[in-house]
mmCIF file of the N, C-alpha and C atoms, coordinates in Angstrom:
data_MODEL
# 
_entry.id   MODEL 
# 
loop_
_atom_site.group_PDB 
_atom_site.id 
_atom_site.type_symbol 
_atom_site.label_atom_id 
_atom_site.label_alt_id 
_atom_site.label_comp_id 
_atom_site.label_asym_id 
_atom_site.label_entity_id 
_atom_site.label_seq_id 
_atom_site.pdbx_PDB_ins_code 
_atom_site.Cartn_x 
_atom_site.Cartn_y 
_atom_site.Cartn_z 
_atom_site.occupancy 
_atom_site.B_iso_or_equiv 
_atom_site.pdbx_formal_charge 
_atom_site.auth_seq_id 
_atom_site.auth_comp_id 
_atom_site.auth_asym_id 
_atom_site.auth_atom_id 
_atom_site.pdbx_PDB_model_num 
ATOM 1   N N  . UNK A 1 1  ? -4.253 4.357  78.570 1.00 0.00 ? 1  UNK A N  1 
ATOM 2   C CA . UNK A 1 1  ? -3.671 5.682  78.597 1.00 0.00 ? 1  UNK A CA 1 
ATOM 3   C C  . UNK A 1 1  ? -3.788 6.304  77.204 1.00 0.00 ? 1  UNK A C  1 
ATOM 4   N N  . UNK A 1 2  ? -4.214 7.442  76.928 1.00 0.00 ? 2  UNK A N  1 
ATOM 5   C CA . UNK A 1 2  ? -4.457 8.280  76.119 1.00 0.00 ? 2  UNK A CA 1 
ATOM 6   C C  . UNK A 1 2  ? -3.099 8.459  75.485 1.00 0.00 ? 2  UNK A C  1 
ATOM 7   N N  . UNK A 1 3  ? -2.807 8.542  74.100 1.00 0.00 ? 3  UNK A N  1 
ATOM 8   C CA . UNK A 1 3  ? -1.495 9.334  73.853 1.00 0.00 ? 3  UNK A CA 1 
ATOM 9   C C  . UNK A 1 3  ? -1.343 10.577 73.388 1.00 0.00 ? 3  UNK A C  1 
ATOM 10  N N  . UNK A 1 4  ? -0.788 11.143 73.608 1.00 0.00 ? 4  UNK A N  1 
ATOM 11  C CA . UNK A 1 4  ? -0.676 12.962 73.108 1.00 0.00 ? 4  UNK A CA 1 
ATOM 12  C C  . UNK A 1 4  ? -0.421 12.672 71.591 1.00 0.00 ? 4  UNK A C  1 
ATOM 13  N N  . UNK A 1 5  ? -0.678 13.683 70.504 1.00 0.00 ? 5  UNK A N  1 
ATOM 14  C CA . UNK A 1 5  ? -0.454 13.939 69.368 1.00 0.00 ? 5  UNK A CA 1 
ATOM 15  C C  . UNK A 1 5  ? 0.214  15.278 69.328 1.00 0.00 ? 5  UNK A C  1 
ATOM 16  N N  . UNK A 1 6  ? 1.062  14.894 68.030 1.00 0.00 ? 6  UNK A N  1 
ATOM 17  C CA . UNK A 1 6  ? 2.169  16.346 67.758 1.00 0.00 ? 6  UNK A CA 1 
ATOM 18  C C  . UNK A 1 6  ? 1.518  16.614 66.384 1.00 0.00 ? 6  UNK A C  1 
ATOM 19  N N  . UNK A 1 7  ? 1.793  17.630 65.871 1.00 0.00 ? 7  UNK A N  1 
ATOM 20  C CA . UNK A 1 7  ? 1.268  17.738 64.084 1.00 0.00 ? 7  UNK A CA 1 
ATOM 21  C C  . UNK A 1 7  ? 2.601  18.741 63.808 1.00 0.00 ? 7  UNK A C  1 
ATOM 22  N N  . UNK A 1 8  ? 3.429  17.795 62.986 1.00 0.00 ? 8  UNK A N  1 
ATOM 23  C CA . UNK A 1 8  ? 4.705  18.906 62.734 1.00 0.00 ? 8  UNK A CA 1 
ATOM 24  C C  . UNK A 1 8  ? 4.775  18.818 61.357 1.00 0.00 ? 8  UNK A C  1 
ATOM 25  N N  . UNK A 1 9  ? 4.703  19.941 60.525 1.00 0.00 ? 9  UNK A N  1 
ATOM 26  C CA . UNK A 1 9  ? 5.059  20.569 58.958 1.00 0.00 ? 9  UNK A CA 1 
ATOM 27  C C  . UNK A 1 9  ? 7.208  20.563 59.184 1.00 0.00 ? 9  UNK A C  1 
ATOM 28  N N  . UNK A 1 10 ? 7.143  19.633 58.538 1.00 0.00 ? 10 UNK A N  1 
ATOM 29  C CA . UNK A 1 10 ? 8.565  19.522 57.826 1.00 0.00 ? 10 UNK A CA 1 
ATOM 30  C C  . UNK A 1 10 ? 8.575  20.567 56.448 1.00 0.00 ? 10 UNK A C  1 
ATOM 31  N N  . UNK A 1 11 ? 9.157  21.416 56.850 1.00 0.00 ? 11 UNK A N  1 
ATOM 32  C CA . UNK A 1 11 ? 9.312  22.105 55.276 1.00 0.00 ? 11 UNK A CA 1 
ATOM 33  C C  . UNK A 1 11 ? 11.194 22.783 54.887 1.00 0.00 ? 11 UNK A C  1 
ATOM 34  N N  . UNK A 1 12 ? 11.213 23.381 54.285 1.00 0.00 ? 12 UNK A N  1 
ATOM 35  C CA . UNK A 1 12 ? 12.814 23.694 53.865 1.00 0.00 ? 12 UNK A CA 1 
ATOM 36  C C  . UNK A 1 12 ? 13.551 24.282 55.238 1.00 0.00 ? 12 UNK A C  1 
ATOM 37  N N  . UNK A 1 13 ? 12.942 24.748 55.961 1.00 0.00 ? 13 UNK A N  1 
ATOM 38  C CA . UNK A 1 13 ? 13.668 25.139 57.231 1.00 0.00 ? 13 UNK A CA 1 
ATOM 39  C C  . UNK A 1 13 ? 14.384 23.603 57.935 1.00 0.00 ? 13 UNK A C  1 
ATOM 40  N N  . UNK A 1 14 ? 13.793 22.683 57.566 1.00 0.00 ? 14 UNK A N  1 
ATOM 41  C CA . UNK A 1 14 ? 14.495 21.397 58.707 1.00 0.00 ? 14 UNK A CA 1 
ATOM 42  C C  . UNK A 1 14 ? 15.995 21.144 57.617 1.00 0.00 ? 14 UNK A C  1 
ATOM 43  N N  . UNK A 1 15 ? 15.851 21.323 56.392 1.00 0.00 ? 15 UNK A N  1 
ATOM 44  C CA . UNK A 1 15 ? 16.825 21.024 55.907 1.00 0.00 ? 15 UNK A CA 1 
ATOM 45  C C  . UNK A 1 15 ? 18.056 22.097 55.615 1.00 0.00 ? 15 UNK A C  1 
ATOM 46  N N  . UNK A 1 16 ? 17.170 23.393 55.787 1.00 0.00 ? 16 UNK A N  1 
ATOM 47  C CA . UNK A 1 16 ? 18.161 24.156 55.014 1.00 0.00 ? 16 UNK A CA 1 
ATOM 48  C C  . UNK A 1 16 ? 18.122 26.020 56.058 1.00 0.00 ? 16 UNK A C  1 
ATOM 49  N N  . UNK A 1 17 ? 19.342 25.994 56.913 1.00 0.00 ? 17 UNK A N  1 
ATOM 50  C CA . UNK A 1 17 ? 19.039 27.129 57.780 1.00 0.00 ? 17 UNK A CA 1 
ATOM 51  C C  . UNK A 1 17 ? 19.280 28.601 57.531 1.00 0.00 ? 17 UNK A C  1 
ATOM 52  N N  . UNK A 1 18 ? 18.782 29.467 57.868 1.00 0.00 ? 18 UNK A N  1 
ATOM 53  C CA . UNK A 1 18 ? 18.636 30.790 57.280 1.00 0.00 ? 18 UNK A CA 1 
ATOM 54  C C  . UNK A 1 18 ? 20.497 30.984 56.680 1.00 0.00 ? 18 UNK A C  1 
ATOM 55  N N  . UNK A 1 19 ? 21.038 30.914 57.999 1.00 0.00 ? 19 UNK A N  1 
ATOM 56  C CA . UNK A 1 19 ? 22.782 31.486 57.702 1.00 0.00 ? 19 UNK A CA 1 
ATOM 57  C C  . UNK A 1 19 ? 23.925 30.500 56.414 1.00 0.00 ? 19 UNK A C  1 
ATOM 58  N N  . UNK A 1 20 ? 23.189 29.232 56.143 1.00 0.00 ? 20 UNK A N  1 
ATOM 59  C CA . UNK A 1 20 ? 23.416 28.682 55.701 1.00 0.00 ? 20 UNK A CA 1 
ATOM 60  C C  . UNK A 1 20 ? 23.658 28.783 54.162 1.00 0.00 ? 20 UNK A C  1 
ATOM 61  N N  . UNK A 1 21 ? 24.140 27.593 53.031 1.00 0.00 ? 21 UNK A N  1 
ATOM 62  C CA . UNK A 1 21 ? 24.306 27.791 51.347 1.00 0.00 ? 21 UNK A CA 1 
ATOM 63  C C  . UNK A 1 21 ? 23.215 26.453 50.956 1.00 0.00 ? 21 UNK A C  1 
ATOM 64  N N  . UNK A 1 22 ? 23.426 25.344 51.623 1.00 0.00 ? 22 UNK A N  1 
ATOM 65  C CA . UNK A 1 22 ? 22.617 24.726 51.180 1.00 0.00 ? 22 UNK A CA 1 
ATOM 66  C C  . UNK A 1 22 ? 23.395 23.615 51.100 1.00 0.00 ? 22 UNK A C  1 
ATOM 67  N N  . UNK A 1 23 ? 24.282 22.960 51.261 1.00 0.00 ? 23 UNK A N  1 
ATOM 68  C CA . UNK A 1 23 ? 25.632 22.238 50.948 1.00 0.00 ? 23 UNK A CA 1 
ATOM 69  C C  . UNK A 1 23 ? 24.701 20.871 51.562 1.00 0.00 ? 23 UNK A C  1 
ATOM 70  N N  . UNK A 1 24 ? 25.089 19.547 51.057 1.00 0.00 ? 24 UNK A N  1 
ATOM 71  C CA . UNK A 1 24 ? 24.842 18.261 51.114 1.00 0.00 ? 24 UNK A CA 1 
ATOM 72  C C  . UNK A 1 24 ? 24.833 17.853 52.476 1.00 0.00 ? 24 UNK A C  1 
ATOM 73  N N  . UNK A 1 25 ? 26.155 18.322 53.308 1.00 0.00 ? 25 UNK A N  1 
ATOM 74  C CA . UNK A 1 25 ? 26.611 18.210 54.388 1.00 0.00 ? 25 UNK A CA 1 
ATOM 75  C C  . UNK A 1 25 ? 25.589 18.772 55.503 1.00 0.00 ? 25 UNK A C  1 
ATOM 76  N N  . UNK A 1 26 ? 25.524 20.188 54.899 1.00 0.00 ? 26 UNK A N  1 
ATOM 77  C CA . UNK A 1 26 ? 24.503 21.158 55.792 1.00 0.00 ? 26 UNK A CA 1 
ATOM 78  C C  . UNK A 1 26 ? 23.134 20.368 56.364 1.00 0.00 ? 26 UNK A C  1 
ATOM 79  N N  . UNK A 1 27 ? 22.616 19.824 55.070 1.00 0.00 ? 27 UNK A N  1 
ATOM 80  C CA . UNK A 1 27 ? 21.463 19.293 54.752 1.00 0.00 ? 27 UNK A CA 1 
ATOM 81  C C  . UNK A 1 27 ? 21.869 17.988 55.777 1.00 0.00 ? 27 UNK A C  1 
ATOM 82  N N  . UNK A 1 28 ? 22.403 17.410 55.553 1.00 0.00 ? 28 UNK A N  1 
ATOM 83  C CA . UNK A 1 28 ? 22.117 16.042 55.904 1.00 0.00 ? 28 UNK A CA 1 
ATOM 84  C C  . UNK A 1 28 ? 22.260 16.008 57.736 1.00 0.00 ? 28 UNK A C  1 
ATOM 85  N N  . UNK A 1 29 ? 23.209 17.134 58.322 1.00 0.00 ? 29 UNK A N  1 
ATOM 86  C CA . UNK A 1 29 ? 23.101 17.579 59.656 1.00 0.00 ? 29 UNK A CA 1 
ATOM 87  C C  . UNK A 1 29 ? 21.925 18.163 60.112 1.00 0.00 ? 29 UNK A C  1 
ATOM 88  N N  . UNK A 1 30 ? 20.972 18.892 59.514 1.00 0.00 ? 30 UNK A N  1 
ATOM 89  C CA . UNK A 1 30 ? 20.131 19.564 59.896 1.00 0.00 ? 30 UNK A CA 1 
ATOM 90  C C  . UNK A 1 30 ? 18.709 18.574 59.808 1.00 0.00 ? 30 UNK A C  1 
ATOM 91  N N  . UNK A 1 31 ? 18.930 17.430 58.652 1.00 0.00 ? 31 UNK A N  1 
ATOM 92  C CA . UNK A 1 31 ? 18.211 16.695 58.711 1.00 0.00 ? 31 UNK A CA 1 
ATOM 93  C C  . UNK A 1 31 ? 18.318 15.264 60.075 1.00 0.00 ? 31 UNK A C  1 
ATOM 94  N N  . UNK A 1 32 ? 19.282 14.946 60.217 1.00 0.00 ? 32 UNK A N  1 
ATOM 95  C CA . UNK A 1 32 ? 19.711 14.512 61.528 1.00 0.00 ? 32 UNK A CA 1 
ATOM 96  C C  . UNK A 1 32 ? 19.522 14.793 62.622 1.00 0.00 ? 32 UNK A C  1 
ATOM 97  N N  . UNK A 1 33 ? 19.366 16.155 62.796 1.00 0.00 ? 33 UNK A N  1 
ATOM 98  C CA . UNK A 1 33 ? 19.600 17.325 64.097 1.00 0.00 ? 33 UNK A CA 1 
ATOM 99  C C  . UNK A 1 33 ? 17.256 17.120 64.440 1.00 0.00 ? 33 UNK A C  1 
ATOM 100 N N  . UNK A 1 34 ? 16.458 16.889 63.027 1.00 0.00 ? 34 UNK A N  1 
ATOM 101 C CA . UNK A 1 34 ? 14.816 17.142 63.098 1.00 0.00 ? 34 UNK A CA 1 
ATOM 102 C C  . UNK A 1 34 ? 14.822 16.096 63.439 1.00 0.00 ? 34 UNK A C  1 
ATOM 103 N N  . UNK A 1 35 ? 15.591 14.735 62.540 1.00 0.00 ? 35 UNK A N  1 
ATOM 104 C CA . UNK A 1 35 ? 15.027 13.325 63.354 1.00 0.00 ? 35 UNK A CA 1 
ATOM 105 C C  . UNK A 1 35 ? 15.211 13.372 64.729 1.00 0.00 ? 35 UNK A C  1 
ATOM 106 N N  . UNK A 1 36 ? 16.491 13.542 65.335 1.00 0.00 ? 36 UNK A N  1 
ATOM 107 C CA . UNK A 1 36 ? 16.482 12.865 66.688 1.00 0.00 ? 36 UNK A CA 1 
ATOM 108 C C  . UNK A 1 36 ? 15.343 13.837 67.203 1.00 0.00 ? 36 UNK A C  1 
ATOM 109 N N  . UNK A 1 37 ? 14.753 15.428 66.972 1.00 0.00 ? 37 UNK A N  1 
ATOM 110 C CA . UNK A 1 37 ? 14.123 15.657 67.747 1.00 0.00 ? 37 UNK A CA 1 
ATOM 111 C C  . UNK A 1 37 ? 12.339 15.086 67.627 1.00 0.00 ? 37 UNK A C  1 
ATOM 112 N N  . UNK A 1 38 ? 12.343 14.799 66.893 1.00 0.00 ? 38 UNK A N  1 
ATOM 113 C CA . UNK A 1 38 ? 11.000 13.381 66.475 1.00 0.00 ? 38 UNK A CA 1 
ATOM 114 C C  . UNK A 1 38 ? 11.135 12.309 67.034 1.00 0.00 ? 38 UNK A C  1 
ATOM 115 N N  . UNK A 1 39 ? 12.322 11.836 66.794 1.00 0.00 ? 39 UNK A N  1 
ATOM 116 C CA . UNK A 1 39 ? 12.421 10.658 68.337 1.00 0.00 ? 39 UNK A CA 1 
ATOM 117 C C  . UNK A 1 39 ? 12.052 10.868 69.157 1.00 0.00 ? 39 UNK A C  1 
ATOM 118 N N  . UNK A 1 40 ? 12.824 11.682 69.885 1.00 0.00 ? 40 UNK A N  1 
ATOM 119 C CA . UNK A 1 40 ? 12.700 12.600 71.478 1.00 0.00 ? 40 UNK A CA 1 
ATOM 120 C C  . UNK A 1 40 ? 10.875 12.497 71.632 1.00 0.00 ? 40 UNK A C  1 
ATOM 121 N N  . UNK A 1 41 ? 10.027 13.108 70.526 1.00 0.00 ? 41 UNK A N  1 
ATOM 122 C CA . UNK A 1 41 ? 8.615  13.189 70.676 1.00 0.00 ? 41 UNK A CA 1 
ATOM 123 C C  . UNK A 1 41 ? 8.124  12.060 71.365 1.00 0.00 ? 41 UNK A C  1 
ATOM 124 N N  . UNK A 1 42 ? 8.030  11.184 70.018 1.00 0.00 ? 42 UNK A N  1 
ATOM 125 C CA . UNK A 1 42 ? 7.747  9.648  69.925 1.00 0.00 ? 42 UNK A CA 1 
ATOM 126 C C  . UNK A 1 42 ? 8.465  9.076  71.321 1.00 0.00 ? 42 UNK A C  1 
ATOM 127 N N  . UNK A 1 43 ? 9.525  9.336  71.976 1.00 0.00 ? 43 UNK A N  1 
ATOM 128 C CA . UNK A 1 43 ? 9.920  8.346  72.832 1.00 0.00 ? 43 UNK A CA 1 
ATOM 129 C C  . UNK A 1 43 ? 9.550  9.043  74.500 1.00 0.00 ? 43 UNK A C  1 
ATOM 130 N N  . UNK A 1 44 ? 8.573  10.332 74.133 1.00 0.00 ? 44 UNK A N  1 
ATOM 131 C CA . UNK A 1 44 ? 8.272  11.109 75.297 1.00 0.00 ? 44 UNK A CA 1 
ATOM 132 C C  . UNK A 1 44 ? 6.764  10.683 75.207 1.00 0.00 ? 44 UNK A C  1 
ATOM 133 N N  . UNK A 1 45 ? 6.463  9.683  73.859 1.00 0.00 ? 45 UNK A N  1 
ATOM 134 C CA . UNK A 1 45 ? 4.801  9.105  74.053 1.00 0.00 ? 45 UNK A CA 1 
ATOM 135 C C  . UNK A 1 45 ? 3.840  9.561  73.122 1.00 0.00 ? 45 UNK A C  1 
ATOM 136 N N  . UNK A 1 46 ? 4.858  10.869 71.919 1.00 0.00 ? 46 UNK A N  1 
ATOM 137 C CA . UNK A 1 46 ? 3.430  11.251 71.448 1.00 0.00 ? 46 UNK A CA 1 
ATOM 138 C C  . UNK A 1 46 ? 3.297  10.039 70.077 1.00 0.00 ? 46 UNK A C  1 
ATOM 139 N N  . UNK A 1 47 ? 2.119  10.588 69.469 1.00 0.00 ? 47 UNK A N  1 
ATOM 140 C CA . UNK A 1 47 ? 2.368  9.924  67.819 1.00 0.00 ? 47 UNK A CA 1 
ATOM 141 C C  . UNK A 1 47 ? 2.023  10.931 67.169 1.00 0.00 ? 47 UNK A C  1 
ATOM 142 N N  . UNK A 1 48 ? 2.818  11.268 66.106 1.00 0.00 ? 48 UNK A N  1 
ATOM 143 C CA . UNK A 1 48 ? 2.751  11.954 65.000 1.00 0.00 ? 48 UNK A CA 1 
ATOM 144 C C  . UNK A 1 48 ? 2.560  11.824 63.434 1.00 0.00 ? 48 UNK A C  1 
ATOM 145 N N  . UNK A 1 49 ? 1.617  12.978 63.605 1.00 0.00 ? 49 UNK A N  1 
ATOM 146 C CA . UNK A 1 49 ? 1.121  13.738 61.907 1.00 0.00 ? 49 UNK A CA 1 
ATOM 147 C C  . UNK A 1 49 ? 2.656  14.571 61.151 1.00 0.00 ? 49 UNK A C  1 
ATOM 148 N N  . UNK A 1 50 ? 3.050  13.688 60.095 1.00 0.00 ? 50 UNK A N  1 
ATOM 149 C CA . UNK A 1 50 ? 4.005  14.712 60.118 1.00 0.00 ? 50 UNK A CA 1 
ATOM 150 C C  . UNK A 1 50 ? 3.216  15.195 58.298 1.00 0.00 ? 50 UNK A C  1 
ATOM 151 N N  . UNK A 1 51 ? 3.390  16.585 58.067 1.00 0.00 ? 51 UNK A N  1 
ATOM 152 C CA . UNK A 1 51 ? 3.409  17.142 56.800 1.00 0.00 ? 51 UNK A CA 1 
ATOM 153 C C  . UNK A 1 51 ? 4.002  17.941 56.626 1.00 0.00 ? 51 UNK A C  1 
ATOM 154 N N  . UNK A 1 52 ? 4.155  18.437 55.231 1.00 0.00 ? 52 UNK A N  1 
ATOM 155 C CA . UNK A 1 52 ? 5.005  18.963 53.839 1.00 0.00 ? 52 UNK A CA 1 
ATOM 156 C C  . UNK A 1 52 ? 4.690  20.673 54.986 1.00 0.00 ? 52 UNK A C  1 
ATOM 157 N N  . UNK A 1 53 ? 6.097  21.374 55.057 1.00 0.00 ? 53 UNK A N  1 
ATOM 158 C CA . UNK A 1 53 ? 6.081  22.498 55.477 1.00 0.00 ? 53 UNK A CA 1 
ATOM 159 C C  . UNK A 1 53 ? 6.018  23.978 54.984 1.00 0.00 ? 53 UNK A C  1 
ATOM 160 N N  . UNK A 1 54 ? 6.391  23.130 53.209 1.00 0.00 ? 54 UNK A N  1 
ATOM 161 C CA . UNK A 1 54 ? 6.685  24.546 52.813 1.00 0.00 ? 54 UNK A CA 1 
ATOM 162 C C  . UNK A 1 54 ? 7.607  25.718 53.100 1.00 0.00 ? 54 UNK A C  1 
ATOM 163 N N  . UNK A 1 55 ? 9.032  25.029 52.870 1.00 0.00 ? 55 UNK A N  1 
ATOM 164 C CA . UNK A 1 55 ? 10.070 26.516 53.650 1.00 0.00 ? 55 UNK A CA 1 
ATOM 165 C C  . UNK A 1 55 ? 10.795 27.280 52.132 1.00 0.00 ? 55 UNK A C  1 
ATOM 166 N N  . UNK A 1 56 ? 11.729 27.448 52.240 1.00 0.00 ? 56 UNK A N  1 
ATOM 167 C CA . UNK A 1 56 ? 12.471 28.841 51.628 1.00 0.00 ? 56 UNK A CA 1 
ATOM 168 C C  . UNK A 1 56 ? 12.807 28.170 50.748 1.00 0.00 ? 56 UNK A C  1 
ATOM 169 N N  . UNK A 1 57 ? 13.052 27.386 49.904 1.00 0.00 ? 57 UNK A N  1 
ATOM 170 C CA . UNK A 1 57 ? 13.236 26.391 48.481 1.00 0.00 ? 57 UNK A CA 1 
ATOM 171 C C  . UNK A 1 57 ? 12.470 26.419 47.791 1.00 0.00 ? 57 UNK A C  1 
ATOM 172 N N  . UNK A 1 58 ? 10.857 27.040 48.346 1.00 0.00 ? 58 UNK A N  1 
ATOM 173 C CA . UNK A 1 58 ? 10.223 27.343 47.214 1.00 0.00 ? 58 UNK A CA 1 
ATOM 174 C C  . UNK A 1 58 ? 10.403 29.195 46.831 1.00 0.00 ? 58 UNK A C  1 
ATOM 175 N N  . UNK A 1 59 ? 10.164 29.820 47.880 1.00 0.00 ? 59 UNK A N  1 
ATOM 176 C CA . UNK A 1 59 ? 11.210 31.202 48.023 1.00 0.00 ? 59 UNK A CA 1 
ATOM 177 C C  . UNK A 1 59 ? 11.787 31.071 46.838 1.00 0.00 ? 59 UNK A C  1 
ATOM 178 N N  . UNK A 1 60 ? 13.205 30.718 47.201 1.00 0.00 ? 60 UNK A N  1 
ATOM 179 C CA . UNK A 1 60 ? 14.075 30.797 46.207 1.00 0.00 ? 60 UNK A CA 1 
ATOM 180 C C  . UNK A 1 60 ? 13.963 30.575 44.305 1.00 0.00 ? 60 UNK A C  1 
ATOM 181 N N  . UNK A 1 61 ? 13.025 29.319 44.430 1.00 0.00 ? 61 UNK A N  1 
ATOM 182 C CA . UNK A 1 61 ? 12.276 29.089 43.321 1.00 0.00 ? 61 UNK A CA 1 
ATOM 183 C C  . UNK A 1 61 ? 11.752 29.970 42.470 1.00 0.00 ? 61 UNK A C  1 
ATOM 184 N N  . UNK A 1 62 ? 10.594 30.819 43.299 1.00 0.00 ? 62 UNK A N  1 
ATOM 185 C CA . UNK A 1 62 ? 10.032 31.791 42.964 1.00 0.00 ? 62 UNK A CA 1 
ATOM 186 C C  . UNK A 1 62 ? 10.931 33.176 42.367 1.00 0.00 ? 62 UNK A C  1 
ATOM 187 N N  . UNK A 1 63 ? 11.884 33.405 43.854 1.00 0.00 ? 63 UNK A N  1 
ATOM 188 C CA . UNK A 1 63 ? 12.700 34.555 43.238 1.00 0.00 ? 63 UNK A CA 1 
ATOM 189 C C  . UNK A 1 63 ? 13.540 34.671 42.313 1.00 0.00 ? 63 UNK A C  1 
ATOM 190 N N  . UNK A 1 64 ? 14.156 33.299 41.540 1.00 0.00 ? 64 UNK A N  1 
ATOM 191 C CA . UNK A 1 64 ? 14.565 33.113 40.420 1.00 0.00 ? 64 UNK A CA 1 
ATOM 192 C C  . UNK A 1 64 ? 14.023 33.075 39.420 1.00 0.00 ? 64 UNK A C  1 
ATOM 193 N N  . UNK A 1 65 ? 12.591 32.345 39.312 1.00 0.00 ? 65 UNK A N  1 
ATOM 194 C CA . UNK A 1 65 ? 11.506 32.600 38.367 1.00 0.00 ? 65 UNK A CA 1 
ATOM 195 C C  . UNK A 1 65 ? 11.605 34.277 38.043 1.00 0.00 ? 65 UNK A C  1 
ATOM 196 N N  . UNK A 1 66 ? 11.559 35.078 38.798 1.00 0.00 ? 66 UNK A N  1 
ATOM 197 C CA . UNK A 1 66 ? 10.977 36.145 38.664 1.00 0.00 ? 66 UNK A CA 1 
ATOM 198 C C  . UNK A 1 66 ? 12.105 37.423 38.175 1.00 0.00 ? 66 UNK A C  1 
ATOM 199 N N  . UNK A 1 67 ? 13.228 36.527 38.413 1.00 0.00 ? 67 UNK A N  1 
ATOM 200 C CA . UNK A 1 67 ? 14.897 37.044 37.823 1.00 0.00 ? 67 UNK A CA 1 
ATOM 201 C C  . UNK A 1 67 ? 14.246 37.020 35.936 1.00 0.00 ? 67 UNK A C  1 
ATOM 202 N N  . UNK A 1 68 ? 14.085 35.978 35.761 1.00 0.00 ? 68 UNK A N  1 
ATOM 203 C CA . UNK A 1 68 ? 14.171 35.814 34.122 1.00 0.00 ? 68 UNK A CA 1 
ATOM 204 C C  . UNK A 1 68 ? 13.148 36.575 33.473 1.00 0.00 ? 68 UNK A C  1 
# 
């Protein structure tokens, strides 16, 4: 049997949500909340590519850079 493939970009969105501050807590739920749904993948058969997503932490990065 063939297995399906997923290709999922983890980037600042899995950790950190638009309405959100960024808090340890936040993070560590939202990071909880991407694993189980990677389980769910993996235990529905696929195998996964996972890479770097690139979310709003570099944003922010930038727009502070650009404060000074």
């Amino acid at each position: 049997m063939k297995k399906k493939l997923a290709v999922v970009a983890l980037g600042g969105n899995a950790l950190l949500r638009g309405d959100q501050t960024g808090t340890i807590d936040e993070q560590e739920q939202n990071t909880t909340e991407t694993l189980e749904n990677l389980v769910f993948l993996i235990n529905e058969g696929y195998d996964l590519v996972i890479t770097h997503g690139n979310g709003p932490q570099v944003g922010n990065i930038l727009m502070r850079n650009d404060a000074h």
